[in-house]
C-alpha positions in Angstrom: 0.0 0.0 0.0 2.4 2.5 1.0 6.3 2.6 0.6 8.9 1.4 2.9 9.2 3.9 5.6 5.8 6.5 4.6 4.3 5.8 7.9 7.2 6.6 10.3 8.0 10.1 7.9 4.6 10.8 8.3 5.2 10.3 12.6 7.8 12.6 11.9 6.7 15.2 9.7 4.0 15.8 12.3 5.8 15.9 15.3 8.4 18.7 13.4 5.4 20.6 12.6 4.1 20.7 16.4 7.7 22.0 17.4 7.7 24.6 14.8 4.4 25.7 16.1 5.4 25.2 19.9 3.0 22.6 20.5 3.6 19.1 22.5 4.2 16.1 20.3 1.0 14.8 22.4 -1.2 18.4 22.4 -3.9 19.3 19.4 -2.3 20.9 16.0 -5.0 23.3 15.0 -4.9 23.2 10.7 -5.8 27.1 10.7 -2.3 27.2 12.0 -1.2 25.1 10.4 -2.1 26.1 7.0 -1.0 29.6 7.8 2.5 28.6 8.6 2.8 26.7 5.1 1.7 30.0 3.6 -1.9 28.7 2.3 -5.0 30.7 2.3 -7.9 28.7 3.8 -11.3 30.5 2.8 -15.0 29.4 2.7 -17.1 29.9 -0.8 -18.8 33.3 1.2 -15.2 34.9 0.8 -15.6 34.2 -3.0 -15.8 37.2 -4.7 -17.6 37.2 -8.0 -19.3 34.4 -7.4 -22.6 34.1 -9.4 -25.7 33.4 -7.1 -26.0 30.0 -9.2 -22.6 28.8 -7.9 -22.7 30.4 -4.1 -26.1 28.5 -3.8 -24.5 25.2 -5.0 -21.5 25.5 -2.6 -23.7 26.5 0.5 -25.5 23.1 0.2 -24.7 20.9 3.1 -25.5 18.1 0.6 -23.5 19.2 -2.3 -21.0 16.7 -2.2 -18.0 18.6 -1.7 -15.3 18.6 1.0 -12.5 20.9 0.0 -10.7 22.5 -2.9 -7.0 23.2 -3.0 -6.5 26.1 -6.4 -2.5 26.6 -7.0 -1.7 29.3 -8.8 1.9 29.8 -9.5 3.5 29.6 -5.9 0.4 31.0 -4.0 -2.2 28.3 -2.6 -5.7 28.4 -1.8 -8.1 26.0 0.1 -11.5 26.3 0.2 -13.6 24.7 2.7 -17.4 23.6 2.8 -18.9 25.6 5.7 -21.6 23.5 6.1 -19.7 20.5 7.3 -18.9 20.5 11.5 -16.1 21.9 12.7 -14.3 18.2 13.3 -14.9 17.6 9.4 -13.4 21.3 8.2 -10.5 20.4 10.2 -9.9 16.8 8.8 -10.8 17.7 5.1 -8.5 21.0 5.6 -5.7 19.0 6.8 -6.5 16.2 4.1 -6.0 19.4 1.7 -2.5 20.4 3.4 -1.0 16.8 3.2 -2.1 16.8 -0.7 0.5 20.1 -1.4 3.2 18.8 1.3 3.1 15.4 -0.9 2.9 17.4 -3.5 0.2 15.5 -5.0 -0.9 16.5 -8.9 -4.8 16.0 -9.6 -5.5 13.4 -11.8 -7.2 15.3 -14.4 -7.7 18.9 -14.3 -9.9 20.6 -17.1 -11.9 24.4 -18.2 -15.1 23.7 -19.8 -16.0 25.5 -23.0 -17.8 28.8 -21.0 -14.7 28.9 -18.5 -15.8 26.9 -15.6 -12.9 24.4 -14.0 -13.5 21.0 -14.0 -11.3 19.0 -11.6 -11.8 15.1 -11.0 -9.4 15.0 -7.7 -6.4 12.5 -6.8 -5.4 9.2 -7.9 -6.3 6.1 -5.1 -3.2 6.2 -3.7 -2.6 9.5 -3.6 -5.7 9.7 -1.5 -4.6 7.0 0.8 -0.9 8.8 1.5 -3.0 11.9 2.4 -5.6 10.4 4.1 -3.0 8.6 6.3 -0.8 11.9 6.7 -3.9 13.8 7.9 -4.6 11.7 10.5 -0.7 11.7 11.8 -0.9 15.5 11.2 -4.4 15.5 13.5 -3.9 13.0 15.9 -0.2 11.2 16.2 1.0 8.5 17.8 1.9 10.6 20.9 -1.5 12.0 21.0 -3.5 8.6 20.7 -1.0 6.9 23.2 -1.3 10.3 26.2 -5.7 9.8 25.0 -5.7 6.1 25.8 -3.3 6.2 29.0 -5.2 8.4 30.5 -8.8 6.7 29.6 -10.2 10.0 28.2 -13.3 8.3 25.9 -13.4 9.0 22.2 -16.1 11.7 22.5 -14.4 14.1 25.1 -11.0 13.6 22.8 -12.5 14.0 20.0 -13.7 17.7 21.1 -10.7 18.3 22.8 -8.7 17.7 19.5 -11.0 18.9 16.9 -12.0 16.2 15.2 -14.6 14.1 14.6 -15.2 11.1 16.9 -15.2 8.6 13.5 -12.0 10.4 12.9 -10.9 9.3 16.5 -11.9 5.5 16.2 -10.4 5.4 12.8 -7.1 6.6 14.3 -6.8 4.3 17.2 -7.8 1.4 15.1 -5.7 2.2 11.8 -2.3 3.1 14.5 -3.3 -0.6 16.6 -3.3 1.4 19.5 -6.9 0.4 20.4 -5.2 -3.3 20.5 -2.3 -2.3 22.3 -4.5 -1.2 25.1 -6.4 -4.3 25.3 -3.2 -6.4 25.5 -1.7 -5.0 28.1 
């Protein structure tokens, strides 16, 4: 699935980020910061200027079947979020974004219809994977998981506490073994 060695970099790529940020290896990385730090905008489709009301109303749909956008332009880079998704979900589909440009992950296909409108058809499987998997280091390492489960906090009160979601949470401690870890010993 992944290459020799991905998983580990990614351990480590997050816990250089926290000290650049002065955060714990264990505490919460907030991806606003995040983001910032890496020099990308992060904007929801209400700080869209020129948007026609056709478009804005298609964005603002909680059902409209879109996370996130990253637009690159030359060296400057852009996210844009869905507002209508929770706070835990803007968080994991912002740092999903993020760990696309630090892999520096190409889309697939990327096209402009006829009348101007960008088409853009997202990230090859793997690529998907490599970010999905960085995400969750950048959101909830190792460290974090290890300081959650050795103190007993349950999966709600640390998903709040980090931001996330809880299905984020469970994923995390089940993908890392640490949920089995616990149980064995």
């Amino acid at each position: 699935m992944f290459e020799r060695g991905f998983k580990a970099w990614c351990e480590r790529y997050s816990k250089e980020k926290r000290v650049e940020l002065g955060v714990s290896p264990s505490d919460p990385l907030d991806p606003f910061n995040l983001a910032k730090q890496l020099g990308y905008n992060v904007w929801y489709p209400s700080d869209l200027d020129g948007l026609s009301l056709q478009s804005a109303n298609v964005l603002a749909q909680a059902n409209g079947g879109w996370s996130a956008v990253t637009i690159v332009v030359e060296e400057k880079t852009l996210i844009v979020l869905n507002a209508t998704h929770s706070k835990g979900r803007q968080a994991s589909d912002l740092m999903h974004e993020i760990s696309h440009r630090v892999l520096d992950h190409k889309p697939h296909e990327m096209d402009v219809s006829a009348d101007g409108v960008m088409l853009l058809s997202g990230y090859e499987k793997q690529q998907e994977e490599a970010a999905d998997w960085l995400s969750g280091c950048l959101l909830l390492p190792r460290d974090a998981l290890y300081s959650i489960k050795s103190r007993r906090i349950e999966d709600t009160e640390a998903a709040k506490a980090y931001g996330v979601s809880v299905s984020m949470m469970k994923y995390r401690m089940s993908m890392t073994g640490m949920n089995k870890q616990f149980r064995a010993g």
